[in-house]
Structure formats: structure tokens, C-alpha cells
C-alpha positions as CSV (number, residue, x, y, z in Angstrom):
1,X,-3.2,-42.1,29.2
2,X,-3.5,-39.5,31.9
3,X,-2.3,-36.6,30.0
4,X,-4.8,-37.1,27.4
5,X,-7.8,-37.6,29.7
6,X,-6.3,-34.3,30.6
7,X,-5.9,-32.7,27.6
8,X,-9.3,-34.1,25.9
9,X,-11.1,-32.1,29.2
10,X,-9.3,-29.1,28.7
11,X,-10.4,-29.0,25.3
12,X,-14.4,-29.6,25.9
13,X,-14.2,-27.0,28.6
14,X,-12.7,-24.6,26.4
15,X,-15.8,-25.2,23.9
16,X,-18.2,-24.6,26.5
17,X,-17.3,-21.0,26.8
18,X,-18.7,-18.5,25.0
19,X,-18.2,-15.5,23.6
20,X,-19.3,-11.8,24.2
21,X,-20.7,-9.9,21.5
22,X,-18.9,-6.4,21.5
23,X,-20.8,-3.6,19.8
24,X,-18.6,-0.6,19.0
25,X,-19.8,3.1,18.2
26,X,-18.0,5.7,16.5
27,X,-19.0,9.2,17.2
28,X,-19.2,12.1,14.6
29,X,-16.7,13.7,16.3
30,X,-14.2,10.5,16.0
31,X,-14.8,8.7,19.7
32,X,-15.1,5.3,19.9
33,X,-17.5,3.8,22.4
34,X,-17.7,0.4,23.0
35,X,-20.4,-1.8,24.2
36,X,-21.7,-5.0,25.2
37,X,-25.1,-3.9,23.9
38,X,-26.2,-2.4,20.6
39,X,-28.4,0.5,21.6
40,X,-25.8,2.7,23.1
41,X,-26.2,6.5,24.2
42,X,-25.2,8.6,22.1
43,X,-21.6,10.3,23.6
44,X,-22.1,14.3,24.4
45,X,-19.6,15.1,21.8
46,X,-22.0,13.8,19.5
47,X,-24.8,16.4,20.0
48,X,-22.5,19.1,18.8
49,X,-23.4,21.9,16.3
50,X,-22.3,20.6,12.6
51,X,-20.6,24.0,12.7
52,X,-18.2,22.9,15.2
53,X,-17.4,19.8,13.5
54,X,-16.7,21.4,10.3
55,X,-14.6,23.9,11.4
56,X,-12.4,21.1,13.1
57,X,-11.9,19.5,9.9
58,X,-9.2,20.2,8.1
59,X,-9.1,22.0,4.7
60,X,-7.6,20.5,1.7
61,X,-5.7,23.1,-0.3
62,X,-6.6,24.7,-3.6
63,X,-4.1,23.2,-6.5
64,X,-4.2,24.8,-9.2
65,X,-4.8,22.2,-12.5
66,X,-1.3,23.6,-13.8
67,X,0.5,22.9,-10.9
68,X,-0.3,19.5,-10.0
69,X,0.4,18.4,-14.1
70,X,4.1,20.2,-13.2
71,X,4.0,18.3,-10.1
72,X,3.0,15.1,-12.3
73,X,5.8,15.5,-14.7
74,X,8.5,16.2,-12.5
75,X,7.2,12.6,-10.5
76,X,7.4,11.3,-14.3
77,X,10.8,12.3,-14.7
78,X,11.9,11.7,-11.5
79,X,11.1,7.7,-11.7
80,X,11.9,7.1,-15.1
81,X,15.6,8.7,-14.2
82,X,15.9,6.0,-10.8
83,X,14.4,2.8,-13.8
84,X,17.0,3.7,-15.9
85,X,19.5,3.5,-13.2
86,X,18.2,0.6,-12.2
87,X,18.6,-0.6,-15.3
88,X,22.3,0.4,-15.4
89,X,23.0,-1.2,-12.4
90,X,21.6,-4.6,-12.8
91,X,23.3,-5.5,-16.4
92,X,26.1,-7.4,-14.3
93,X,24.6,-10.6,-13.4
94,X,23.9,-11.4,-10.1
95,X,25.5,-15.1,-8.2
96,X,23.0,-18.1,-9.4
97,X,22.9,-16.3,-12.9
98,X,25.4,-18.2,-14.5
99,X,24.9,-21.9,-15.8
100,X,28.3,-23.8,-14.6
101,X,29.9,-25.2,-17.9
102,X,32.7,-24.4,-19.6
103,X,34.8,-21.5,-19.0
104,X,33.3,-19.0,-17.4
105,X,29.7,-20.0,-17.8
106,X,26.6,-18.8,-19.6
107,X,23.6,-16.5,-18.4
108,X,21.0,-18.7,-17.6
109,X,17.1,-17.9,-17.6
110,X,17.1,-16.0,-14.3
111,X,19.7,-13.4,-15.8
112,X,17.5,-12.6,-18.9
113,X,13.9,-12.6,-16.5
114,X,15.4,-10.1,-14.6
115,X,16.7,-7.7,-17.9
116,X,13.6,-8.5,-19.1
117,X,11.6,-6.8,-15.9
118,X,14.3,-3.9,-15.7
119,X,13.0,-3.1,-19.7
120,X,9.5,-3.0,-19.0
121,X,10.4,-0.7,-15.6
122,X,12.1,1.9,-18.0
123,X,9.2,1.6,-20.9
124,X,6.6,2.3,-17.8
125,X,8.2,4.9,-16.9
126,X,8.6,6.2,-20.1
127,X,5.0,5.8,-21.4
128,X,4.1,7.7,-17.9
129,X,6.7,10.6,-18.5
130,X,5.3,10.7,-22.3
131,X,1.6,10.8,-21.0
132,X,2.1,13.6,-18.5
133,X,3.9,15.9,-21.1
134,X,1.0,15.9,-23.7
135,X,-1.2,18.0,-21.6
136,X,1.4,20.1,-21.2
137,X,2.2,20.3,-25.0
138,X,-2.0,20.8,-25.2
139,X,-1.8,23.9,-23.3
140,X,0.7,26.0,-25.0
């Protein structure tokens, strides 16, 4: 009975308390400020020239269109090579594949679901190694 006169006041002195409010501020230069209140100063780094900031950024590189539709079809080949190997390795069914009957048993639903996911890796693939080669074709 004690114990949960104990606990029971515990718990409605841990409602009573309440929580902060915490305000945060991210400067343009990346700093995070935080706050209890909502009007915050701004931080010095904030009042910099834009020219500063933009020169601190950095610059994405220049791709060239042809380059990055190489880079597409080699990633194209690339995964449909690693389905099909996939594919390769899972025809031997895995334990709990197998129905227990006679002899040496019969594939069972989970077998089948699984070549069935392997097949529609491989057509992916395929359909993405056969959309990133038309361009290609295009520009000959």
C-alpha cells in the first residue's frame, strides 16, 4: 500500500513540471544558436559579405551530358551483372523450402516467392540497362 502511495506521488509531481521551450537559430554561415527565447541576436558570422559565403561553398563539378549517360550505363550494367548472379545463386533452395513428404520433398511456396523476386530483379535491371543504352544509340 505504501509503495503505491509512493509511486502515485512520484507520478503527480512529475506532471507538475514543465517544460522549457528551446528556440534554435541556424546562421548563414552554418552555426547553431540555441535559445530559451525566440528573438535571438544575430551571431557575428552572420553579418558577413555574401561574397565570403559563396566562395566557402563548395563547387559542384561540370559533367558533361555524355559522361554521366556512360556513367549511367556502366551503373546499368554493373547491377544487372550482380541480379543475374543473384539469380544463379539462389536456384538451390534454401532450409524451410521443402514441404516434408515423400522422398526427398517438394518446393513449397516460399521456394517459388523467392525465384519469383530474383526474376523481377534481373527484368529491372534489364529494362534499366535497355533504357540507358537508347540515348546512347540516339546520339550516334
Amino acid at each position: 500500500m505504501k509503495t503505491t502511495l509512493f509511486a502515485a506521488a512520484l507520478f503527480f509531481l512529475a506532471t507538475g513540471v514543465s517544460a522549457q521551450s528551446v528556440y534554435t537559430k541556424v546562421s548563414s554561415a552554418g552555426h547553431v544558436t540555441f535559445s530559451d527565447r525566440a528573438d535571438v541576436d544575430p551571431l557575428p558570422e552572420a553579418a558577413t559579405a555574401p561574397e565570403d559565403t559563396e566562395k566557402s561553398q563548395a563547387r559542384r563539378p561540370y559533367i558533361s551530358p555524355r559522361l554521366a549517360a556512360n556513367v549511367n550505363a556502366s551503373e546499368a550494367e554493373r547491377r544487372l551483372a550482380q541480379a543475374e548472379r543473384k539469380r544463379r545463386q539462389g536456384v538451390e533452395p534454401q532450409p524451410g523450402e521443402r514441404t516434408q513428404g515423400s522422398g526427398k520433398g517438394v518446393l513449397n511456396y516460399r521456394y517459388w516467392r523467392r525465384q519469383e523476386k530474383l526474376r523481377l530483379l534481373v527484368e529491372q535491371a534489364q529494362h534499366r540497362l535497355n533504357a540507358t543504352h537508347r540515348p546512347q544509340l540516339a546520339a550516334r
